[in-house]
C-alpha positions in Angstrom: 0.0 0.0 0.0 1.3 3.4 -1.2 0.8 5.3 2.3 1.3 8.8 0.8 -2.0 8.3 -0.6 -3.9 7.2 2.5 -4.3 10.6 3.5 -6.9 12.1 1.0 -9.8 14.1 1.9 -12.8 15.0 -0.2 -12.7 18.8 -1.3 -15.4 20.6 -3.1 -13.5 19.4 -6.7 -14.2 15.9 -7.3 -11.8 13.7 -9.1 -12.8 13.1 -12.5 -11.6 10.5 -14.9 -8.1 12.5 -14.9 -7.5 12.6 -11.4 -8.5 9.0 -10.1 -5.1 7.6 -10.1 -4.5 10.0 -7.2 -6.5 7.3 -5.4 -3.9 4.2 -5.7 -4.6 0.7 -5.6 -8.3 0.4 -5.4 -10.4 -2.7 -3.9 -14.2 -2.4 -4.6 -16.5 -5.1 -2.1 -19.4 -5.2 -3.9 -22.6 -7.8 -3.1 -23.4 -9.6 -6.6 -21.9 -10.1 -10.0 -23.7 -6.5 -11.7 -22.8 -4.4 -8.8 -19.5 -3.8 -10.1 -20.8 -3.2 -13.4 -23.3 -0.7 -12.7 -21.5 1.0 -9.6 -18.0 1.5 -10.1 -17.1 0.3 -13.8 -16.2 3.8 -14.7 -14.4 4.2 -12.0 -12.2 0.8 -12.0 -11.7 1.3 -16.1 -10.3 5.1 -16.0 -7.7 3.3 -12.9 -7.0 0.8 -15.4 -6.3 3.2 -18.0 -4.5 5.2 -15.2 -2.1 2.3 -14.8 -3.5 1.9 -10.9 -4.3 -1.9 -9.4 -7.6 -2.6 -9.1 -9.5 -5.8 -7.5 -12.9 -6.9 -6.8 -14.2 -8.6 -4.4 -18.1 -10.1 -5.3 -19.6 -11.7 -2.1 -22.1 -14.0 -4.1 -22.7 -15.5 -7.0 -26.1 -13.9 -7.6 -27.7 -16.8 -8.1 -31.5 -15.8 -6.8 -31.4 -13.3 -9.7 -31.8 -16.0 -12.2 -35.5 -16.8 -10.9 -36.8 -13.3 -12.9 -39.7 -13.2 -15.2 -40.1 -16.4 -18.4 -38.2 -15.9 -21.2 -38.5 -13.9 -23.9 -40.1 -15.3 -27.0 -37.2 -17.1 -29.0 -35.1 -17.6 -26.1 -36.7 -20.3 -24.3 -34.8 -22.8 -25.6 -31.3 -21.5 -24.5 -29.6 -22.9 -21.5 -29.6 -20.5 -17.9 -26.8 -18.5 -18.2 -24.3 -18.4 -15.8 -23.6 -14.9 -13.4 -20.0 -16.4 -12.5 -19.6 -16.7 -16.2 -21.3 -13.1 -16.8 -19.3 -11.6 -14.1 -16.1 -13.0 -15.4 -16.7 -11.2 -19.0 -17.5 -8.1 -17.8 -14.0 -8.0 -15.5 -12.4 -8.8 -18.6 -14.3 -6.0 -20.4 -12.8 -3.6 -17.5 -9.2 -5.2 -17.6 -9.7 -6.4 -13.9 -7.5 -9.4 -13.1 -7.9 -9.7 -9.2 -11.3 -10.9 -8.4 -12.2 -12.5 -4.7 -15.6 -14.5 -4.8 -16.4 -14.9 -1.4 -19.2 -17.8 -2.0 -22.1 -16.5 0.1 -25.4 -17.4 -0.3 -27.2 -15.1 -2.4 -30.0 -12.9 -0.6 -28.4 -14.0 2.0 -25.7 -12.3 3.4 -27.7 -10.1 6.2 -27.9 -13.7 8.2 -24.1 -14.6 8.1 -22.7 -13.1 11.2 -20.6 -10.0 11.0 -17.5 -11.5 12.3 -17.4 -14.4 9.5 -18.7 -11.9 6.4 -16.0 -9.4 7.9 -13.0 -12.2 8.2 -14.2 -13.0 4.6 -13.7 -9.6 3.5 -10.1 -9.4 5.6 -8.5 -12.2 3.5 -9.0 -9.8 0.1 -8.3 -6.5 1.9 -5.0 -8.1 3.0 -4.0 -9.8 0.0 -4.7 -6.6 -2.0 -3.3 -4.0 0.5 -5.5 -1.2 -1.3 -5.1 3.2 -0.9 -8.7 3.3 -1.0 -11.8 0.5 -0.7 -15.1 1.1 -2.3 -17.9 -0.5 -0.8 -21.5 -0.2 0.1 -22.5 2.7 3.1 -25.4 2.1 5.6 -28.2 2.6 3.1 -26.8 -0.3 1.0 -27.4 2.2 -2.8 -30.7 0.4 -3.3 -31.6 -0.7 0.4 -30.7 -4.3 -0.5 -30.2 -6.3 2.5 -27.3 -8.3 1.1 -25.7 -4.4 -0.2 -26.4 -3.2 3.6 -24.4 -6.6 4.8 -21.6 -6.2 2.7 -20.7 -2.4 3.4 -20.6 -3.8 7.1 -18.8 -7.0 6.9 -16.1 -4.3 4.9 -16.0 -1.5 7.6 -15.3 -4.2 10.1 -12.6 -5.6 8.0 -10.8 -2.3 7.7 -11.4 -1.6 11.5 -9.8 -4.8 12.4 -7.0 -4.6 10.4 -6.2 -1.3 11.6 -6.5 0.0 8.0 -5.8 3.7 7.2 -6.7 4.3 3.6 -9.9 6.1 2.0 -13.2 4.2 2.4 -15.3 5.4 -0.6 -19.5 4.9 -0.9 -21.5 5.4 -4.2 -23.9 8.0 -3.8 -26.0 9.9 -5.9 -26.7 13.9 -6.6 -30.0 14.9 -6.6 -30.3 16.0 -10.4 -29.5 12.6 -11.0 -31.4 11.1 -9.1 -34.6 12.9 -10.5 -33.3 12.7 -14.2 -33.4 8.7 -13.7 -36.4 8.6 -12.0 -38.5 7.3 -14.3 -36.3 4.0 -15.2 -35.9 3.5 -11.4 -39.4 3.9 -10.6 -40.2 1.7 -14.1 -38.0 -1.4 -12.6 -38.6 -1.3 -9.1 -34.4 0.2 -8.4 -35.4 1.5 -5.2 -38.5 -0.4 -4.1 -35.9 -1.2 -1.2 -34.8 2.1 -0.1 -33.2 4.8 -1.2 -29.4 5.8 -2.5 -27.8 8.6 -0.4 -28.1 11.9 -1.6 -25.4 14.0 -2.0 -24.7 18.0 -2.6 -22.4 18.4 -5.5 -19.7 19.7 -3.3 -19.7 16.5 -1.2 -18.4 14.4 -3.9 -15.2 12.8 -3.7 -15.3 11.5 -6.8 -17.2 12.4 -10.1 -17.4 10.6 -13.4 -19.4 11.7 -16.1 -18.4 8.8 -19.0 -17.8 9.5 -22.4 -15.9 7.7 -25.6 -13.9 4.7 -24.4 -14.8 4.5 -20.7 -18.6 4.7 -21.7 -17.9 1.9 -24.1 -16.1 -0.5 -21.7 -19.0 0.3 -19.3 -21.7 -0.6 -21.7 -19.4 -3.6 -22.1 -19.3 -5.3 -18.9 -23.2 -4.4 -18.0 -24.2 -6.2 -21.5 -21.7 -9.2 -20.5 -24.4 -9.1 -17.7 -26.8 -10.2 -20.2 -29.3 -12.0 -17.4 -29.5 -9.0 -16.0 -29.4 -6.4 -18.6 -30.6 -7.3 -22.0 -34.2 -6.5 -21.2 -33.5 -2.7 -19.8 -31.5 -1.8 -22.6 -34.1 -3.7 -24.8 -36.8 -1.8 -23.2 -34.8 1.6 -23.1 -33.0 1.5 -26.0 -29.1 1.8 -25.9 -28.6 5.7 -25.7 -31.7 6.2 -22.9 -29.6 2.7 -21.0 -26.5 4.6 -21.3 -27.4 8.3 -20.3 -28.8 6.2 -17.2 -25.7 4.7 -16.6 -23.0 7.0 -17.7 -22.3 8.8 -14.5 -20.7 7.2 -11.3 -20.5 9.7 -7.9 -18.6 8.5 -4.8 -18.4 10.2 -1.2 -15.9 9.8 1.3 -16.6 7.8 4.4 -15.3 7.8 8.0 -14.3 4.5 9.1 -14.5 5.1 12.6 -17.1 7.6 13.0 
């Protein structure tokens, strides 16, 4: 771990896509294979293209989110894909070679106890040694129990290991909250709860994606095809990725 970079603070100038290798080696804890995808693939391609590490840890293998609505006309006959499979392409898409699958139970995770989920969470923070962890805060993006879990399990890592880095949480602003409000409302995003809202100003990090970072973006959610291929079928590719295209991230106290 680089420690001259442990010491960041958010300022009222967000990094953008220039200025994220100022964040190091980056570890993102996410919940289930999409999460990386949709939160933070801007973010870990523009490292990559930065010439940081980067490593992700998925806690499940998102299996429950196979049981969605029947197939689409034509498609009946194709086997179920596979999210480890999915998950795998879309790392690829983002030139991510570290991945940590920690093998919980989808829908799940809120029922393992905080000391085994956290331990789980330890082994990847150690091997990776990262400047700055991404992860899910209290309100878990989307309220999603497993999200919530997660976030925990990774604070308690970082507090156990005595970890001084930057803890990062995706957030949202509230202009884009309301510009996407009609796709969230269409597909139940937030039926759960709600993202947390952030002033402008509050932002640690801000990336509104364009050109090649858009692209690889677009990338990894189609390799999510199970999960994907109706919204953008439903949206159409420019509505899916204006929806997508912009990734906010707040700093976090550890030990508050």
């Amino acid at each position: 771990m680089d420690t001259s970079l442990t010491s960041l603070t958010s300022t009222t100038s967000p990094l953008d896509a220039d200025g994220v290798a100022a964040l190091g080696t980056t570890l993102c804890v996410w919940a289930h294979p999409d999460d990386e995808s949709y939160l933070s693939a801007g973010l870990l391609s523009a490292l990559q293209t930065a010439g940081r590490r980067t490593a992700v840890v998925t806690a499940t293998l998102g299996e429950a989110g196979l049981a969605g609505p029947a197939p689409r006309s034509g498609f009946a006959d194709l086997p179920p894909p596979s999210r480890a499979d999915e998950l795998a392409a879309a790392l690829r898409q983002l030139g991510v070679a570290e991945h940590h699958q920690l093998g919980f139970a989808d829908g799940g995770c809120a029922d393992v106890a905080l000391s085994t989920g956290a331990a789980a969470v330890r082994r990847a923070v150690a091997a990776t040694r990262p400047d700055t962890v991404v992860t899910f805060g209290l309100d878990g993006f989307t309220g999603h129990p497993d999200h919530i879990a997660v976030g925990l399990w990774t604070r308690r890592a970082l507090r156990d290991l005595g970890w001084r880095g930057r803890l990062l949480h995706p957030v949202l602003t509230a202009t884009d909250r309301a510009a996407g409000r009609d796709i969230a409302d269409l597909f139940g995003v937030y039926t759960l709860g709600e993202p947390r809202i952030c002033e402008p100003g509050e932002l640690a990090v801000r990336l509104e994606l364009s050109g090649g970072l858009l692209d690889r973006k677009l990338g990894a959610l189609r390799a999510h095809a199970s999960q994907t291929a109706v919204l953008v079928d439903v949206l159409g590719v420019e509505r899916y990725a204006d929806w997508v295209g912009v990734e906010s991230f707040a700093d976090a106290a550890l030990h508050a």
